[in-house]
DRENVEXKE-974547 format. One record per residue (C-alpha): residue number from 1; y negated, z, x negated; residue in one letter. Coordinates in pm, 1 decimal, always signed. Each point is the difference from the previous one (the first is absolute). Example, Ala and Ser with C-alpha at 12.3 -4.5 7.8 and 13.67 -1.06 7.14 Angstrom:
<atoms>
1/+450.0/+780.0/-1230.0/A
2/-344.0/-66.0/-137.0/S
</atoms>
This chain:
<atoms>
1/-6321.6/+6006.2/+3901.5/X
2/+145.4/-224.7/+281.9/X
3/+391.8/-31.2/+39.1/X
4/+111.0/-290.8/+196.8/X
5/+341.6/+226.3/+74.6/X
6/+37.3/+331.2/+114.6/X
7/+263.7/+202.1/-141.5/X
8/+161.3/+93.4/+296.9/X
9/+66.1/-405.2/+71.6/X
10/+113.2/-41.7/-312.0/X
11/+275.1/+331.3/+74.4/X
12/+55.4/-169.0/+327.0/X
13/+88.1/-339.9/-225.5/X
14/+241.0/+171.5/-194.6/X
15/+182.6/+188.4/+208.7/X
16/+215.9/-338.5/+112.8/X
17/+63.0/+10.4/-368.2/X
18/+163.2/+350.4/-41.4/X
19/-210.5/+50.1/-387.3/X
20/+60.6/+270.4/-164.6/X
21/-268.5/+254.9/-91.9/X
22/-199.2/-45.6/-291.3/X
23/+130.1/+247.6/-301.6/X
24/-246.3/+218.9/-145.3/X
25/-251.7/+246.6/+204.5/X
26/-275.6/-49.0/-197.1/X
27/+40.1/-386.3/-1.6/X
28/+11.1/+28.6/+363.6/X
29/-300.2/+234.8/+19.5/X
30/-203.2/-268.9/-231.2/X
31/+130.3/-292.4/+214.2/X
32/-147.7/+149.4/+337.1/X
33/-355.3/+94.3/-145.1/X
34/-83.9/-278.1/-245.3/X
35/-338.0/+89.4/+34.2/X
36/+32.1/+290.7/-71.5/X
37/+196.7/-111.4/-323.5/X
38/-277.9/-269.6/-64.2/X
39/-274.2/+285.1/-24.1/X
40/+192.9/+247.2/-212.4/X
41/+66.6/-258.1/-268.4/X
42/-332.8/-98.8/+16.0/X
43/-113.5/+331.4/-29.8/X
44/+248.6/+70.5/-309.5/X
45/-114.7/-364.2/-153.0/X
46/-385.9/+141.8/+21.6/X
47/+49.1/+319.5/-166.8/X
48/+188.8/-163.7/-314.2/X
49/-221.1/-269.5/-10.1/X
50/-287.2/+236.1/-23.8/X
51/+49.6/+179.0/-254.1/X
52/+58.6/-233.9/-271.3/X
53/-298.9/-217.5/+107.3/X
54/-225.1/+277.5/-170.1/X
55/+85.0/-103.8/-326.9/X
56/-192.0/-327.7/+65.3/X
57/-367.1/+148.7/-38.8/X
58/+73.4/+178.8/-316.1/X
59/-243.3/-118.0/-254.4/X
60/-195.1/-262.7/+177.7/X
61/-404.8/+2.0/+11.4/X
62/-133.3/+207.9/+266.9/X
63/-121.3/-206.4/+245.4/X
64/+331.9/-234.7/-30.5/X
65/+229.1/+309.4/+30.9/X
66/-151.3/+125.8/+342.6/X
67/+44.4/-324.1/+133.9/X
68/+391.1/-13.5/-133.5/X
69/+9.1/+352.0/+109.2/X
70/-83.9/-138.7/+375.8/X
71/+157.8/-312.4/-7.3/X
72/+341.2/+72.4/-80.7/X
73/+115.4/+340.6/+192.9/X
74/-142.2/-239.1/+294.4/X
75/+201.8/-382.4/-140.1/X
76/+314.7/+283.2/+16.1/X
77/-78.6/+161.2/+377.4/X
78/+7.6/-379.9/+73.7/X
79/+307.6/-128.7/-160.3/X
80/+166.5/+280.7/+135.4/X
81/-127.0/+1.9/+315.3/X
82/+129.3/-436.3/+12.0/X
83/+341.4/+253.3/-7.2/X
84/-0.4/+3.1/+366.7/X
85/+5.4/-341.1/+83.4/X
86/+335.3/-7.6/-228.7/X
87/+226.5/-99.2/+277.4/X
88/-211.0/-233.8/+170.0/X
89/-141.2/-173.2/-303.8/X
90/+163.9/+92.6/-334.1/X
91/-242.2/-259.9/-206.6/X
92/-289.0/+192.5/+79.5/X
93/+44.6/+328.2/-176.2/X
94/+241.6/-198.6/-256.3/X
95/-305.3/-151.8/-110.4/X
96/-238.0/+279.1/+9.9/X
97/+239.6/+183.1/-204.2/X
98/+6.0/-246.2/-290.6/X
99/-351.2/-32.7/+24.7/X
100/-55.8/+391.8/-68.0/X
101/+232.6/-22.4/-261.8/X
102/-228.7/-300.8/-128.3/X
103/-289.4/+256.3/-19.4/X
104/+212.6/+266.0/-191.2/X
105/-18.7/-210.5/-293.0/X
106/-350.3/+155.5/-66.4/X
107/+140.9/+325.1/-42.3/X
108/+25.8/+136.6/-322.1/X
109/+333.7/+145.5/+7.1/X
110/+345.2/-155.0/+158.8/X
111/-24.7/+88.4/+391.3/X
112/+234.8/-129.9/+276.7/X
113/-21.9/+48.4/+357.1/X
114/+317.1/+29.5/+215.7/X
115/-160.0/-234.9/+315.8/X
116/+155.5/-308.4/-221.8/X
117/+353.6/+180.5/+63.9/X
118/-86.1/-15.1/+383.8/X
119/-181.3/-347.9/+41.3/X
120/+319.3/-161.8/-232.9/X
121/+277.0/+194.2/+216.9/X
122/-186.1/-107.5/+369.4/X
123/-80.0/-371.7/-101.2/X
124/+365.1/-16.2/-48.8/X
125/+137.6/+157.2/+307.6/X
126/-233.2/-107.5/+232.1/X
127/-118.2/-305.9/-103.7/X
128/+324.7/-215.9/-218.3/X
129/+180.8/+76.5/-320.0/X
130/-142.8/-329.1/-103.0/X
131/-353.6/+70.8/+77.7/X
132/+32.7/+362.8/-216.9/X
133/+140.3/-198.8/-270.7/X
134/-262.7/-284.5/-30.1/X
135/-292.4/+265.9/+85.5/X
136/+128.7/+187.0/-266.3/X
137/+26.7/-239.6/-244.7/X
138/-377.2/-184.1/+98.5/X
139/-144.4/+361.5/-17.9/X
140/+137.9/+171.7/-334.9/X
141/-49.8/-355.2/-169.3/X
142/-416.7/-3.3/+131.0/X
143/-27.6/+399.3/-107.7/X
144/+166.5/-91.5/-377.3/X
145/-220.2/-306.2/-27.8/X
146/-305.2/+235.3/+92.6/X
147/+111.5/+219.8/-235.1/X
148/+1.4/-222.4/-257.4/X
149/-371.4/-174.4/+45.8/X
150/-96.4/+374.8/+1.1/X
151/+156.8/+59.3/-312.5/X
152/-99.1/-313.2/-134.1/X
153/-418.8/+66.6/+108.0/X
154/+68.9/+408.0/-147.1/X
155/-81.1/+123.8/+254.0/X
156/+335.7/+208.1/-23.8/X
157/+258.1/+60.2/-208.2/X
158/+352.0/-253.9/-35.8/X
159/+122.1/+408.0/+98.8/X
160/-169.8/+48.9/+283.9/X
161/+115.5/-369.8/+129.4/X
162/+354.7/+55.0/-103.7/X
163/+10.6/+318.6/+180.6/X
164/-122.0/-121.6/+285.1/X
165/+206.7/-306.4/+5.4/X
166/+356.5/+229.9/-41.8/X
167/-111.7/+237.9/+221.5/X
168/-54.4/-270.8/+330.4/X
169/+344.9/-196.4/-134.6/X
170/+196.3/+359.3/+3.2/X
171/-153.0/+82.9/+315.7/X
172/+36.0/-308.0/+170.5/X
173/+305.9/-131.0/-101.3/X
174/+152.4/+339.0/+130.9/X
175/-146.5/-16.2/+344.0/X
176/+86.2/-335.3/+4.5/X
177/+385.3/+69.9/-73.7/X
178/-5.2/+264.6/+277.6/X
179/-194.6/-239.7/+190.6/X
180/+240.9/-306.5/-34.4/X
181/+300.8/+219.9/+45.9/X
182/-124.6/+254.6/+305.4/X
183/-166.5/-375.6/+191.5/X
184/+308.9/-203.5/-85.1/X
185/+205.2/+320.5/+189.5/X
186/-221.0/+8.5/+295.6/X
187/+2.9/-362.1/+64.9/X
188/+349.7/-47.2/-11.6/X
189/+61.8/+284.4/+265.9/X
190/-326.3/-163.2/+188.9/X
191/+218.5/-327.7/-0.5/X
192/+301.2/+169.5/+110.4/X
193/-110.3/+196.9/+298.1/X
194/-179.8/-331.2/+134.6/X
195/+310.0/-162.7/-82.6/X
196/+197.9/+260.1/+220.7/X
197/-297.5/-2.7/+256.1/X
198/+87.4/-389.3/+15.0/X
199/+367.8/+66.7/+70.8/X
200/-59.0/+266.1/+239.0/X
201/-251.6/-187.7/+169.8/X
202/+262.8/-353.1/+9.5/X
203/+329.0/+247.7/+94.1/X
204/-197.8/+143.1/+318.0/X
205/-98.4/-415.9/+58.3/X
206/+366.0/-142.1/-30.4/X
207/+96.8/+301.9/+183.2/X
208/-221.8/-87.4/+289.9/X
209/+115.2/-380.7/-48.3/X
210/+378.4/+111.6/+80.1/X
211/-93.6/+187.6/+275.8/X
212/-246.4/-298.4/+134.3/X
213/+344.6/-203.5/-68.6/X
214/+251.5/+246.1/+146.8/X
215/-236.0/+60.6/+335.5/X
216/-5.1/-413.4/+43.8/X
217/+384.8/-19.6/-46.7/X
218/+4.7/+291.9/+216.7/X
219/-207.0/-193.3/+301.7/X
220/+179.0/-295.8/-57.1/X
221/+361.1/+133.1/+64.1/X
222/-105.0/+186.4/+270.8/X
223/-205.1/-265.9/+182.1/X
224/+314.6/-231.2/-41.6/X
225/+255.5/+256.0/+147.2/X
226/-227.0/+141.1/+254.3/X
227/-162.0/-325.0/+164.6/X
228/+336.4/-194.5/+35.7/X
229/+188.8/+271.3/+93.7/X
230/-218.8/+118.4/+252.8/X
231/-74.9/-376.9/+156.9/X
232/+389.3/-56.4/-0.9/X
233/+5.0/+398.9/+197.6/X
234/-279.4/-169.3/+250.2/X
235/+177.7/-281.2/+72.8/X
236/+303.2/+144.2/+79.7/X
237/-167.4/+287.3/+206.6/X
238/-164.8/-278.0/+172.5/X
239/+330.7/-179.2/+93.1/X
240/+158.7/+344.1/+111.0/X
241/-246.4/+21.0/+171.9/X
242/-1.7/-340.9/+193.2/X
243/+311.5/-54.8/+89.2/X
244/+164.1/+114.0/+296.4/X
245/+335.3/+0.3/-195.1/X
246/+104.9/+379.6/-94.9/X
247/+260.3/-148.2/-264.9/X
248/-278.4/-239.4/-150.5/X
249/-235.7/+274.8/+8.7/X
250/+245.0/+280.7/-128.1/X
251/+59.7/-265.9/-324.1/X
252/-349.3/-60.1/-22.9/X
253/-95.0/+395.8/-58.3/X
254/+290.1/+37.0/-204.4/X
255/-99.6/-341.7/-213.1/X
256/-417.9/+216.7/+17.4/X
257/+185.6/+329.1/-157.3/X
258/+203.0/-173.2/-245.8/X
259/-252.8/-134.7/-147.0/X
260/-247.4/+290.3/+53.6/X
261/+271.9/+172.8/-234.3/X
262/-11.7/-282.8/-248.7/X
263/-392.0/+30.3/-33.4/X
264/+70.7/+359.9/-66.3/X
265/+251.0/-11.8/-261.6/X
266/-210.4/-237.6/-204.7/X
267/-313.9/+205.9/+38.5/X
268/+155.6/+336.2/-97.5/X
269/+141.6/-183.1/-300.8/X
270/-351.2/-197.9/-106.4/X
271/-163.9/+310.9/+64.8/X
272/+155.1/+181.8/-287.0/X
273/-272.8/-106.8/-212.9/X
274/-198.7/+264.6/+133.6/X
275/+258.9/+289.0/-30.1/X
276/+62.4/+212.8/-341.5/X
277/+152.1/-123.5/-306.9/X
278/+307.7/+123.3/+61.6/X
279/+80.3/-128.6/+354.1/X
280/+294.6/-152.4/+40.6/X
281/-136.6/-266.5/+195.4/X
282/-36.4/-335.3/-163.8/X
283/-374.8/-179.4/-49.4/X
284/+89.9/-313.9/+187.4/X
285/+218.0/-134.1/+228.9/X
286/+369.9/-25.4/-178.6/X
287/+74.4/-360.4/+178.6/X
288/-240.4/-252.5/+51.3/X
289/-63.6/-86.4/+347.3/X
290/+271.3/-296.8/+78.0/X
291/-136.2/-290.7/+200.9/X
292/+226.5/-34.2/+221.7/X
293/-26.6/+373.6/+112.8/X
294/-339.6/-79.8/+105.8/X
295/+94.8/-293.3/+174.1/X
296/+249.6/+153.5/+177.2/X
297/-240.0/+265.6/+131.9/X
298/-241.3/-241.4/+131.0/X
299/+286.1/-190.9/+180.1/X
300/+97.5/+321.9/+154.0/X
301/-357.6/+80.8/+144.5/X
302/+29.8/-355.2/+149.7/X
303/-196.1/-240.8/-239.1/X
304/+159.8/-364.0/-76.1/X
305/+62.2/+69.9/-386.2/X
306/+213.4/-256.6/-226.1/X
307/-8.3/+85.4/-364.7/X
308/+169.8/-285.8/-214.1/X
309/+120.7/+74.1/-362.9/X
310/-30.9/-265.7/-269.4/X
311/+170.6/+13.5/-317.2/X
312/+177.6/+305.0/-178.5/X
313/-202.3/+334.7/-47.9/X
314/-83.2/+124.1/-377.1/X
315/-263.7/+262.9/+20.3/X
316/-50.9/+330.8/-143.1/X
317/-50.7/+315.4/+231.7/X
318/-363.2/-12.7/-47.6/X
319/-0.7/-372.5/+106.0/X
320/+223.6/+61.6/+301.4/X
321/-240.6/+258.6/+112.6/X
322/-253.6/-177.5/-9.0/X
323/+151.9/-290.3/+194.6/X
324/+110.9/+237.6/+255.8/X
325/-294.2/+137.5/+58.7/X
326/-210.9/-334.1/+4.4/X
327/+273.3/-118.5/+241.4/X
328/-69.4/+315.2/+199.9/X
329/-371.8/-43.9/+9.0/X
330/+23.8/-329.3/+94.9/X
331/+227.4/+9.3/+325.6/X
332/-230.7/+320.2/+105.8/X
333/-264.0/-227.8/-21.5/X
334/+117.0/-249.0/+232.1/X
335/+135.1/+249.1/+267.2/X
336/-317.1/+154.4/+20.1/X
337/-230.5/-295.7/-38.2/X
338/+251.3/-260.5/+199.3/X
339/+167.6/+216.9/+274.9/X
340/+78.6/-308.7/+221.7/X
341/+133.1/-194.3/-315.9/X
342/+274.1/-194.9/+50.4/X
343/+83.8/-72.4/-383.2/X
344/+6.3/+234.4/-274.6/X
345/+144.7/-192.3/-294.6/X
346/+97.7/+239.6/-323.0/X
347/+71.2/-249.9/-276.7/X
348/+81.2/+149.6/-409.1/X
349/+111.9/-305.9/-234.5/X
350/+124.8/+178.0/-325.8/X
351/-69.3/-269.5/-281.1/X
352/+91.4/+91.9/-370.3/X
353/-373.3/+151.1/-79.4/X
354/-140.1/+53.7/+324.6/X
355/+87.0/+174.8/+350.9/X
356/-230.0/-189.1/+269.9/X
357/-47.8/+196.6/+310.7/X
358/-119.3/-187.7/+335.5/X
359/-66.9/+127.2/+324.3/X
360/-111.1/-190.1/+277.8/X
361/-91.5/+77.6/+348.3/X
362/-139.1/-167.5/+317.8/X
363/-199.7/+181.7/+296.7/X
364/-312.0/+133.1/-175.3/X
365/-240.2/+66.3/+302.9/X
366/-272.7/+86.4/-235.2/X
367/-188.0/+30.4/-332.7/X
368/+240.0/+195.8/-266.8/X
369/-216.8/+161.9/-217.3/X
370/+60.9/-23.6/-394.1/X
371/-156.5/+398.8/-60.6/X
372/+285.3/+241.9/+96.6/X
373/+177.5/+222.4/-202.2/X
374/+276.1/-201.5/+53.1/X
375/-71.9/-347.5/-168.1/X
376/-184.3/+256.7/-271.1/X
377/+320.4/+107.1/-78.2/X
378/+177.3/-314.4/-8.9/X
379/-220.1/-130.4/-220.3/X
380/+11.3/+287.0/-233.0/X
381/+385.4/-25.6/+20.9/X
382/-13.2/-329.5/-88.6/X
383/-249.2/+38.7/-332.4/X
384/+197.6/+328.4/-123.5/X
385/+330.4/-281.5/-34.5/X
386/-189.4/-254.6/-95.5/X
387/-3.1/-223.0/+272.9/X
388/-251.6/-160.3/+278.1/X
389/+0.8/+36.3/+359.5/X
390/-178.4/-203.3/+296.1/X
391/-53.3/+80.4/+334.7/X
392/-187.8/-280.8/+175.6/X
393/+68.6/-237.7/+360.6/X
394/+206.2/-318.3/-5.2/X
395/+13.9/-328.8/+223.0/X
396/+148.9/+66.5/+356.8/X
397/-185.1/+342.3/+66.9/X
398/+236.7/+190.7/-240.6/X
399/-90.0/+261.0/-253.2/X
400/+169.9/+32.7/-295.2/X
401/+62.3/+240.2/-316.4/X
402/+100.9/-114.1/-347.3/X
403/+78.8/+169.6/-307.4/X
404/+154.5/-102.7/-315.0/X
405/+96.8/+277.1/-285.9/X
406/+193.5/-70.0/-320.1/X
407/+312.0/+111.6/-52.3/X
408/-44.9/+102.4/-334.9/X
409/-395.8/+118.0/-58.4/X
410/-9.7/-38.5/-355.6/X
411/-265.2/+317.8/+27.9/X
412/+220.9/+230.5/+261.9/X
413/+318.1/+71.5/-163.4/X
414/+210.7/+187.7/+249.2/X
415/-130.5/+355.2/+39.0/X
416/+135.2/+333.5/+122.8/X
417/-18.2/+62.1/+399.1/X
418/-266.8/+176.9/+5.8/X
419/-192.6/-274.0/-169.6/X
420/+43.5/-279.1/+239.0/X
421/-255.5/-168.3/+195.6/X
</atoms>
């Protein structure tokens, strides 16, 4: 007998699910050698069944009762043998079993057989409380109504019929009870471990998701902090490094470490995500990253930077941060795409529903590509608050960068820290 699933992947299954054991030693012994279960009620099925079949050739002609005498012990080895396949395919020895019982209606005497038990009680666990019910029913209802055109030809007794007939309908209505009851139990715990199977399996997958999630936000921050900080650190290095001016060089170092210790600050505090629980440090940067901070640090490593301001600012922390940081992007862009620009215009025009950011350089020497991390993460900024962002060139050699988010994303209510973009 073929199993499509070994018990030990089955064990492995569960395990995730912390089950407890199964009560009962013997039930477990039974539960882990079902063949051997299958042929010991078989073998206790023939040896009742037996028995009472002798009655059958009792006062029948001699040649008829030596055929009887052979066909019946072997119509019994076979319906008890269809015992076997009772897991597989209940309906086969649920049949055979009424049709035995069909041919004990020659006997002479009441005789019952305890294989209708068995067939009644596996049709209904293995196969459907329904199906027991309706097999039942169809089966007893075709043994009474051969009963009765036996009774009706003489060729036995209304006895004899009614015997047989209370005998199956005791027999069968109490394996089918057990049946019903014992099935209904098993497939209600077989639909609860898949069910738990399900949830384990769709924790472990929104697990993963957060972590997919949390290593993105992760790259993002740290591509933002890292790549302007360090092209702000080059440029100044490169000016120290220039100029034969010890005071202009001295400020330009100390503009480099300044800055150097700004990067740091923000990625000790974004990299709390990957500490413990209980670390004090917070899961995001507390401030968003002002514009004008990053404006000011370009000016300082030498770049013409004007940021203009229109209208008053309404925006929740996430919103700021995320205008900080496209701000940020934006202006690294152009000092390390445009180094001999001689314009980079910031431009942020708060409107009632809307904060449009603009940022447009001249003195691109060469194709920008559209692929890096960096316009990745803008654009990912930009979807998480709902807004759109375009990064394309414009009339007179310029490049520019434009975003627009809402102020008020009707789906991003304002979140803790550690949930901003």
């Amino acid at each position: 007998m073929t199993r499509t699933r070994s018990r030990s992947t089955s064990v492995r299954e569960d395990e995730g699910l912390r089950l407890p054991r199964p009560p009962g030693v013997l039930r477990r012994f039974w539960a882990r050698h079902p063949v051997f279960a299958d042929v010991l009620i078989t073998l206790v099925c023939l040896l009742l069944s037996l028995v009472p079949a002798g009655v059958i050739t009792r006062d029948l002609p001699m040649p008829l009762a030596i055929g009887v005498a052979i066909l019946v012990p072997a119509s019994v080895v076979a319906a008890c043998a269809t015992l076997l396949w009772r897991r597989r395919r209940p309906l086969v020895p649920f049949v055979a079993s009424f049709a035995l019982e069909a041919g004990f209606l020659f006997a002479l005497q009441p005789i019952g057989s305890p294989l209708l038990l068995v067939t009644c009680y596996s049709l209904a666990v293995y196969r459907s409380s329904r199906a027991a019910w309706t097999g039942f029913g169809i089966a007893l209802g075709s043994l009474a109504a051969l009963g009765g055109l036996l009774t009706l030809t003489g060729v036995i007794t209304l006895q004899v019929a009614a015997n047989a007939v209370v005998m199956s309908l005791v027999l069968g209505l109490i394996g089918t009870l057990v049946g019903v009851n014992v099935g209904g139990r098993k497939r209600y715990l077989a639909a609860v471990i898949d069910r738990s199977r399900q949830l384990l399996v769709e924790r472990d997958q929104q697990a993963q998701l957060a972590a997919a999630g949390e290593r993105a936000r992760i790259a993002r921050e740290m591509h933002d902090i890292v790549s302007h900080s360090l092209t702000v650190i080059v440029a100044l290095s490169e000016g120290a490094a220039a100029t034969p001016d010890p005071g202009q060089a001295r400020a330009a170092a100390s503009s480099a470490a300044e800055t150097a210790r700004s990067a740091l600050t923000e990625m000790r505090a974004m990299l709390g995500v990957l500490r413990a629980d209980d670390s004090p440090l917070p899961l995001a940067p507390i401030e968003p990253t002002p514009p004008q901070e990053t404006v000011a640090a370009a000016q300082r490593a030498g770049f013409p930077v004007s940021l203009s301001v229109t209208g008053a600012a309404s925006l929740s922390p996430a919103q700021a941060h995320a205008v900080g940081r496209i701000v940020q992007e934006g202006v690294t862009n152009a000092m390390r795409h445009a180094p001999a620009a001689t314009s980079i215009e910031v431009r942020l025009v708060h409107a009632p529903d809307a904060v449009t950011i603009e940022i447009v350089n001249d003195g691109v020497t060469g194709p920008v590509g559209s692929s890096g991390f960096g316009l990745r993460g803008l654009a990912e900024r930009a979807a998480h608050s709902g807004g759109t962002i375009v990064s394309e060139p414009v009339d007179g050699g310029r490049w520019m960068l434009r975003a627009e988010l809402p102020t008020t994303p009707p789906d991003l209510p304002d979140r803790d820290p550690k949930d901003r973009p």
